[in-house]
Structures are given as structure tokens and as C-alpha cells.
C-alpha positions as CSV (number, residue, x, y, z in Angstrom):
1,X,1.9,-17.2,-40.6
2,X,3.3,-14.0,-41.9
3,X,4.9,-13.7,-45.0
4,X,6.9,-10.7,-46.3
5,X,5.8,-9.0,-49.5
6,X,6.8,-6.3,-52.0
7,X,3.3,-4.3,-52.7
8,X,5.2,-1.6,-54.7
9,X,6.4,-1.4,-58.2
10,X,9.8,-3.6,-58.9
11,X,11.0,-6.6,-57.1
12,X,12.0,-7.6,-53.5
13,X,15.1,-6.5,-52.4
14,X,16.2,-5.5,-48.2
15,X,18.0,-2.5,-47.5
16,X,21.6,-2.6,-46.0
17,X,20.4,-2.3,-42.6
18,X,18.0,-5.0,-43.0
19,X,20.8,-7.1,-44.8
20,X,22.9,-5.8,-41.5
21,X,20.3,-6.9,-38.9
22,X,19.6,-10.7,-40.4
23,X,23.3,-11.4,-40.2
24,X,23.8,-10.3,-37.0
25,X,20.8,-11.9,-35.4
26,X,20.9,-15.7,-37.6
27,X,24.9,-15.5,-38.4
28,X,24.5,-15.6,-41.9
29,X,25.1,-13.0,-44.3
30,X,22.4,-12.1,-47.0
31,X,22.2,-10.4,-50.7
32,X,20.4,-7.8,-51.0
33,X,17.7,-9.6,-52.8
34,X,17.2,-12.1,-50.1
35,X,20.0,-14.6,-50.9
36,X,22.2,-16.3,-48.6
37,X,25.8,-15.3,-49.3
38,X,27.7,-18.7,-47.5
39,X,24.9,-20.8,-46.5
40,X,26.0,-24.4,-45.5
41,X,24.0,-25.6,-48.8
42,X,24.4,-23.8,-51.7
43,X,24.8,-20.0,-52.1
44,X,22.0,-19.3,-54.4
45,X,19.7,-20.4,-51.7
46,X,17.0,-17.9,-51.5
47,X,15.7,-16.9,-47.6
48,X,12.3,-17.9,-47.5
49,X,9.8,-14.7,-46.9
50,X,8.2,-16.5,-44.0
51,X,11.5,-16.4,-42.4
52,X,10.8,-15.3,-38.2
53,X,13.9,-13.1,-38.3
54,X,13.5,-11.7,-41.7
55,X,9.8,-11.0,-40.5
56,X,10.9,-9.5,-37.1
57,X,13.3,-7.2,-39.2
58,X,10.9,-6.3,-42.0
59,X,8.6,-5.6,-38.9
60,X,10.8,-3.4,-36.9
61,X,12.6,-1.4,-39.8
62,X,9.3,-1.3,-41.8
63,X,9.8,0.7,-45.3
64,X,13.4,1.1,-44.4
65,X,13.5,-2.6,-44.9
């Protein structure tokens, strides 16, 4: 399982392209410090960092994630 990680000083947050890329691939919109913006659920709902998109993205973009 891969599992997206922040290895640098401060805390997780995607850049506007990566924030871009997971709505247009999954539908739903995203903060960018990993939160769903209109999730069915509850919009505090954090994505989880072994997400398969948000890994493909974090993969493809790498540090411009």
C-alpha cells in the first residue's frame, strides 16, 4: 500500500494543481490541506493519504504536489 507523506518541515498541504487534478479525476473538490470541500458526509472529512487518486497525483506531479 502506498501512503502519501510530508518529509519536509510544516504540514501536508497539495498544491492547486494537485487540488485541480483530484477533482477532475474523483468529482470532488478538495482543500488545500486534503479536505473534501462537498463530500456526501460531512465537509470536514479529511481524504485519506492512501487515497489511489491522491497517490497517482502525488506520483505524477511529484514536489509540485
Amino acid at each position: 500500500m502506498k501512503v502519501v507523506i510530508n518529509n519536509e518541515y510544516g504540514g501536508f498541504a497539495l498544491s492547486k494543481k494537485a487540488m485541480e487534478l483530484f477533482e477532475k479525476r474523483t468529482g470532488y473538490a478538495v482543500t488545500e490541506y486534503g479536505y473534501f470541500v462537498n463530500p456526501p458526509e460531512d465537509c470536514d472529512y479529511p481524504v485519506d493519504r492512501d487515497n489511489p487518486v491522491l497517490v497517482e497525483i502525488v506520483e505524477e506531479l511529484g514536489r509540485k504536489a
